[in-house]
C-alpha positions as a printed Julia matrix, in Angstrom:
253×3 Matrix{Float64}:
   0.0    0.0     0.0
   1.49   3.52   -0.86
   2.35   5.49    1.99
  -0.39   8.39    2.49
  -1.51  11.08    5.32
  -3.74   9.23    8.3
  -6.97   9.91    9.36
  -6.51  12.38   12.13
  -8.83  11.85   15.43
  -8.23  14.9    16.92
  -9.85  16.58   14.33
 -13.02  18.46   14.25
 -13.2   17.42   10.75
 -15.44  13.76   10.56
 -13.19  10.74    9.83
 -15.02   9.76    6.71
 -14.9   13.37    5.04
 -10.87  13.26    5.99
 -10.79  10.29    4.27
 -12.28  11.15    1.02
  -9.86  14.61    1.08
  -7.04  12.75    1.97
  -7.61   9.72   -1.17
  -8.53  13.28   -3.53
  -5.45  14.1    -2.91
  -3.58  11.33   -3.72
  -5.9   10.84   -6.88
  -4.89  14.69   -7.82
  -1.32  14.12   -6.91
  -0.99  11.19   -9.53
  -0.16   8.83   -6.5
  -3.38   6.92   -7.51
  -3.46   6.71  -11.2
  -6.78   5.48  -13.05
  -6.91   2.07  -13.01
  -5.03   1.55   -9.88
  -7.0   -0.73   -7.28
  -7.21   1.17   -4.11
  -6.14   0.04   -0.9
  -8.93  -2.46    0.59
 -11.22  -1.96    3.16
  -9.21  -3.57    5.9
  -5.93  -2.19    4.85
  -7.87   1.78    4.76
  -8.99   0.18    8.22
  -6.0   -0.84    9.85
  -4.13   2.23    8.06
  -6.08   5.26    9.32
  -7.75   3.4    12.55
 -11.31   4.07   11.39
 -14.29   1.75   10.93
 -15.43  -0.19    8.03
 -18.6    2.26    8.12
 -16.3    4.97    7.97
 -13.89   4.15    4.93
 -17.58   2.37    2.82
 -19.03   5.52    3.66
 -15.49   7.44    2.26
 -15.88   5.12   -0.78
 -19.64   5.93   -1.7
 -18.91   9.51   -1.99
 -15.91   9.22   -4.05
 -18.26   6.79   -6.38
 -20.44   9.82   -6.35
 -18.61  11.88   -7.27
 -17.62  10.16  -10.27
 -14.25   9.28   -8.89
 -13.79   5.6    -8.78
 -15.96   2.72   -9.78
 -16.27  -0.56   -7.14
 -16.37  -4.29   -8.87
 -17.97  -7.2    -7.11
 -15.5   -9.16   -5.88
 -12.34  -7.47   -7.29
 -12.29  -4.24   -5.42
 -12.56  -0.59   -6.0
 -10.4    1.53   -8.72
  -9.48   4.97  -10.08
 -11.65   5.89  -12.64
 -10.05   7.31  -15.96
 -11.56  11.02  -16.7
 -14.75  11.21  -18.62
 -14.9   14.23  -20.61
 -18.57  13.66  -21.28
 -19.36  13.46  -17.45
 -18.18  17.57  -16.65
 -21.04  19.84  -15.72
 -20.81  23.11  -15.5
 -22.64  25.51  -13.04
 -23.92  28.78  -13.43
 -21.78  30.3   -10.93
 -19.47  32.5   -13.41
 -22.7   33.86  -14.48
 -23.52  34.86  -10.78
 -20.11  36.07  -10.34
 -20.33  38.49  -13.4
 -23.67  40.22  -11.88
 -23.01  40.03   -7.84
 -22.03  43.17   -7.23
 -25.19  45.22   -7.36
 -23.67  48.41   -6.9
 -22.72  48.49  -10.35
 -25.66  46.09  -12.08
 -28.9   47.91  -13.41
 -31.7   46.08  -14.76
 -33.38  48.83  -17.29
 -37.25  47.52  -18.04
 -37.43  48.22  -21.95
 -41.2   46.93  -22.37
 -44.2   45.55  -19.88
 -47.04  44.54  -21.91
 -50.18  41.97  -22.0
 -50.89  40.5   -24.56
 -52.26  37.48  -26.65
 -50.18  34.03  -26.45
 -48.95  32.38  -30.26
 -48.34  29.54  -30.68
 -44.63  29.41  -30.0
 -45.49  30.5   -26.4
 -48.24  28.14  -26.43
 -46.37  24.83  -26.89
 -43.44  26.03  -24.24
 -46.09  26.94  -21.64
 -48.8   24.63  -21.93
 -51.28  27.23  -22.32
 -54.13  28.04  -24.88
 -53.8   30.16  -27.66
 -54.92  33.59  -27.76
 -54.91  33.25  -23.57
 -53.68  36.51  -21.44
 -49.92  36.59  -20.62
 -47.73  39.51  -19.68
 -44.54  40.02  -21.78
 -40.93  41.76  -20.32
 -37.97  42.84  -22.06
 -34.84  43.94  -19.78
 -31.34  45.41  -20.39
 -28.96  44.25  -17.83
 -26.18  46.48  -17.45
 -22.75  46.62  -15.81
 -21.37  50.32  -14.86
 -23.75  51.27  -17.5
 -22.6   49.55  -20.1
 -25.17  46.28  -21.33
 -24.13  42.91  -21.01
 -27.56  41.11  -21.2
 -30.5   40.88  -22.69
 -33.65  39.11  -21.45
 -36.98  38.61  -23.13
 -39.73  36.94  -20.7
 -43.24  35.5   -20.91
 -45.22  35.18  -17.87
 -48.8   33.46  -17.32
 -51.01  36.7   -16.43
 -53.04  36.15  -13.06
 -53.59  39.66  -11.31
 -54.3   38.1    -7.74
 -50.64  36.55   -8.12
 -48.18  39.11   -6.51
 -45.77  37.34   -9.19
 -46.85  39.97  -11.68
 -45.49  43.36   -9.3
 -42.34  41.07   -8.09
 -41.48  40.53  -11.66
 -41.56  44.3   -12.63
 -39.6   45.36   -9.5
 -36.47  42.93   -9.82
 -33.1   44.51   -9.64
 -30.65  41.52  -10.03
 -29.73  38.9   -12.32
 -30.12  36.21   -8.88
 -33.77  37.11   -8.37
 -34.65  36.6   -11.97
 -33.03  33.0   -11.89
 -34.26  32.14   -8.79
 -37.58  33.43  -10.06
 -38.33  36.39   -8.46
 -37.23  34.76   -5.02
 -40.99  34.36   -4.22
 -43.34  30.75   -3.0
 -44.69  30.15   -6.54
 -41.72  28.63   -8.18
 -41.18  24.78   -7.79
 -38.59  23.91  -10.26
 -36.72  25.21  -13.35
 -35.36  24.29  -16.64
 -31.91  25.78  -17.9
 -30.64  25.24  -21.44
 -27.85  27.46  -23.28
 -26.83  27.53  -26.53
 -24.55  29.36  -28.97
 -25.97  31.56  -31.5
 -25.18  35.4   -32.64
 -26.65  38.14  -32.52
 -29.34  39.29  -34.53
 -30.31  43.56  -35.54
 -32.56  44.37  -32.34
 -29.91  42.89  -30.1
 -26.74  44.01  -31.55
 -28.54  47.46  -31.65
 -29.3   47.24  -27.73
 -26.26  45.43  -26.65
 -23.7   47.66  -28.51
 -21.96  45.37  -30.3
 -21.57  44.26  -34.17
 -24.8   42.17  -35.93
 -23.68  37.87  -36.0
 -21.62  38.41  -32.41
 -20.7   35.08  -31.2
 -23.0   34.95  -27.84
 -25.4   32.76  -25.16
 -28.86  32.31  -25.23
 -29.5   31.31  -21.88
 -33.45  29.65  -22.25
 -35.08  29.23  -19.2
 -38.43  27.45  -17.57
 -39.99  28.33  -14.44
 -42.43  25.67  -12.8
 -45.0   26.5   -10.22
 -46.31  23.55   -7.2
 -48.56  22.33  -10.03
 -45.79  21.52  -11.82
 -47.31  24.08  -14.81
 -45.21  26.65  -16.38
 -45.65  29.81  -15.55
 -42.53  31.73  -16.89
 -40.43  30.92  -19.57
 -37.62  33.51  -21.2
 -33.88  33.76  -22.18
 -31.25  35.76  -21.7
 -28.92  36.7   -24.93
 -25.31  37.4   -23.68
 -22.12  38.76  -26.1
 -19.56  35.64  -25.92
 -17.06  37.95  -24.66
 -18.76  38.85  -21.63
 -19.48  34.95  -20.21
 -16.86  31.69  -19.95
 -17.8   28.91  -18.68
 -15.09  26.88  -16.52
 -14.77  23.51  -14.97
 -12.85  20.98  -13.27
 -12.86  17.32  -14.31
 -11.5   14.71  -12.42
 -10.01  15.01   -9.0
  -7.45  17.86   -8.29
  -4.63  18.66   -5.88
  -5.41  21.94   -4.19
  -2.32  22.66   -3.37
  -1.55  22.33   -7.11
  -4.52  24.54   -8.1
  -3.52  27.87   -6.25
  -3.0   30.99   -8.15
């Protein structure tokens, strides 16, 4: 067994979560390689002084995480990376608009009016019914970086409507308007360029590379009751992430 860090029991930290760290590491380090069988549960045992419910427990969360892969009766072993597997969050996206100080949302239309039949199919609503339509500039010192188009389901006892009209960051519209109505959400973004109406608002050249960031907003009924996307240059979003395990150590800048 190759020689690694032990399980310290004077630690705050929980056994099993020092565990996982401590086999990350030597994953991220290249002391585990994928392929390599890791250590079995007696020797992990006997190494760090920890349970069997402690190092099985270590083990499911680095199968989890997409880390290793267990095989009946042979053991349990480094997984190679999987390209395919990476997500990516939407946390640069958060990052770019946190700072309210500087981020303005500018409301560029409020209307009701008469779903088609595009809006139809996405919200599961009859044609010709009542919804309320928002466009928004989202802007950065002054300067736009985003533009959002929105169609909402149009129920004047909801308090959805007012919330809607009075958001003033880029968090509130994802989480959808931070009020009780919204169950769950669809996210989908896609490359495409920029056609005349947003060029023209976003200040840049017609056929800019950019986002469109489509979302779906859900309500307890499971119905939709929003659905919109944002259209963002190229230049002003990257999205960034991390496959396989990592040495933090390694990983400071």
């Amino acid at each position: 067994m190759r020689q690694m860090h032990k399980v310290d029991h004077n630690s705050y930290e929980p056994s099993y979560a020092q565990l996982v760290r401590i086999l990350k590491e030597q994953i991220g380090m290249g002391r585990l390689r994928p392929g390599d069988r890791l250590s079995s549960e007696s020797q992990l045992c006997e190494h760090h002084g920890v349970s069997r419910m402690t190092v099985r427990r270590a083990i499911n969360i680095l199968v989890e995480q997409g880390l290793v892969i267990t095989k009946q009766g042979q053991g349990t072993f480094i997984k190679p990376m999987q390209f395919w597997a990476a997500t990516f969050s939407l946390g640069q996206l958060q990052n770019l608009l946190s700072d309210e100080r500087v981020i303005r949302i500018k409301i560029l239309e409020a209307s009701i009016n008469l779903a088609r039949v595009r809006v139809t199919h996405k919200m599961a609503i009859k044609r010709g019914q009542r919804i309320l339509f928002i466009r928004r500039l989202i802007l950065s010192q002054d300067k736009p970086i985003m533009y959002h188009r929105e169609y909402l389901v149009y129920d004047p006892s909801r308090p959805i409507v007012e919330s809607e009209l009075e958001v003033t960051s880029l968090r509130g519209l994802f989480e959808g308007t931070g009020n009780s109505f919204i169950k769950r959400s669809m996210l989908s973004i896609e490359a495409t360029v920029l056609k005349d109406e947003e060029a023209q608002l976003l200040q840049a050249p017609v056929a800019t590379a950019a986002f469109n960031i489509e979302h779906l907003f859900y309500d307890f009924e499971d119905q939709p009751i929003s659905w919109g996307w944002f259209i963002c240059p190229g230049a002003n979003l990257r999205f960034t992430t991390i496959v396989g395990a990592h040495n933090k150590e390694l990983c400071k800048v």
